[in-house]
N, C-alpha and C positions, 0 to 999 in steps of 0.2 A: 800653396800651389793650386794652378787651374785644374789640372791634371790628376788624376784620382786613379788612375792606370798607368802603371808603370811601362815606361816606350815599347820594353821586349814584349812585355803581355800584349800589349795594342799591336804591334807586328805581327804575334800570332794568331790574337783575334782575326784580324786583316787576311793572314794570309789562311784559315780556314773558312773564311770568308769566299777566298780567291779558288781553294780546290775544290768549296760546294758548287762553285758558277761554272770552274772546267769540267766537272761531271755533268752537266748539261749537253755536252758536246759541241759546242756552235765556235766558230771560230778557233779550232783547231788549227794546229801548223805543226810541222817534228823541224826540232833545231839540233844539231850535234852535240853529242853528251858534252865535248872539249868547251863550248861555248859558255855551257850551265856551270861550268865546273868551275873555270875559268873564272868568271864573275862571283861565282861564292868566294871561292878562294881568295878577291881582290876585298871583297866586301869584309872579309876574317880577319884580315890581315887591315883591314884600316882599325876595326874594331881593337884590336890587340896591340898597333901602336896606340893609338888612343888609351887603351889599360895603365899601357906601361911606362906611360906617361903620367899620370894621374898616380901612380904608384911611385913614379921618383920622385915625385914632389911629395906625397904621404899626405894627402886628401881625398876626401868622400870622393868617390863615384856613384854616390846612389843618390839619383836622378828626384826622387821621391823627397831628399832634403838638400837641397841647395843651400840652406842656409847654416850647414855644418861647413861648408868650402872655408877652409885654411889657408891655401893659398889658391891663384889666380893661374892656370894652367896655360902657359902660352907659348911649350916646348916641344921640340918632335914635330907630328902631324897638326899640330894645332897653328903651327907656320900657314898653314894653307887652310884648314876651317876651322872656325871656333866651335863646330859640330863634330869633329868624326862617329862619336857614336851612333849617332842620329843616322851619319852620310854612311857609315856602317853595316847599317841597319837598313836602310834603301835599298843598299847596293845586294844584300842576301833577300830582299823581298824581290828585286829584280830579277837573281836567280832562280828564287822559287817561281817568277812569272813563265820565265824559259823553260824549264823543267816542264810546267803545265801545259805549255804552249798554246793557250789559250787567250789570243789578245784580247779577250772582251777584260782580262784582269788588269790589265797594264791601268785600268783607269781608278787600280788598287794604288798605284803609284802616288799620283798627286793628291790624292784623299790621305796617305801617308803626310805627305810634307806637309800640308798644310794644317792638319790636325796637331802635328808633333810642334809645327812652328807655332800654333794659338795658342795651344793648353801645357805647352814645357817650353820652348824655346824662350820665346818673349816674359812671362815669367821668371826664368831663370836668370834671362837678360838683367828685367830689375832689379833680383836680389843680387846677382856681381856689380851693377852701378853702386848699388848702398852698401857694397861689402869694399869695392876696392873703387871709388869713383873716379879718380885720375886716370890709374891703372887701366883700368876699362875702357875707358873711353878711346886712352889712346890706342888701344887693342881693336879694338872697333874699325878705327879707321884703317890700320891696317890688315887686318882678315877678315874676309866675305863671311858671311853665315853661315852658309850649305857649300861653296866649291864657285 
């Protein structure tokens, strides 16, 4: 694996990243608790279909070895991204962006996805080509990456 940090650690990395830079004060904004709340809760719940998904087929979920993957999860939420975790995992960095209210963080955001898509996504991509290469493929075609 590219990747030597595991997604959740890099999210929290990122996002104590994100509240050293709101303690600066600059670009401040206040957004409705229901907003923040709202968006975690969306971001929880993709993370948690995605779980229990990967639990009813009875395969790894640890991001760290893709190369234990049993089978090819393409059930539940995974209709709509071959990410949820990841898209998960954005979507609670997002809340914690609102929470801070600090746009200078939001530029936490695509520093996320693009770091998760180099160093695990595409990674991970190849080891399900060489684990299920048909399979995959046609999976592929049918669900986008991220949403």
């Amino acid at each position: 694996m590219a990747l030597k940090i595991p997604p959740p650690l890099f999210a929290l990395i990122l996002a104590t990243s994100m509240w050293a830079i709101s303690t600066l004060g600059f670009g401040l904004i206040n957004l409705p608790e229901y907003l923040v709340f709202t968006v975690l809760g969306l971001g929880l719940c993709i993370d948690l279909l995605a779980l229990v998904a990967f639990f009813r087929v009875k395969t790894t979920v640890n991001p760290m070895k893709p190369a234990n993957t049993s089978q090819l999860v393409i059930v539940g939420i995974y209709h709509y991204t071959r990410n949820p975790m990841y898209v998960g995992l954005f979507t609670v960095l997002l809340a914690w962006v609102l929470w801070l209210g600090c746009l200078y963080n939001l530029i936490g955001l695509p520093i996320f996805v693009l770091y998760i898509t180099k160093f695990q996504i595409i990674p991970e991509e190849k080891m399900l080509e060489t684990l299920f290469p048909e399979a995959y493929q046609h999976y592929k075609t049918q669900v986008r990456r991220w949403i």
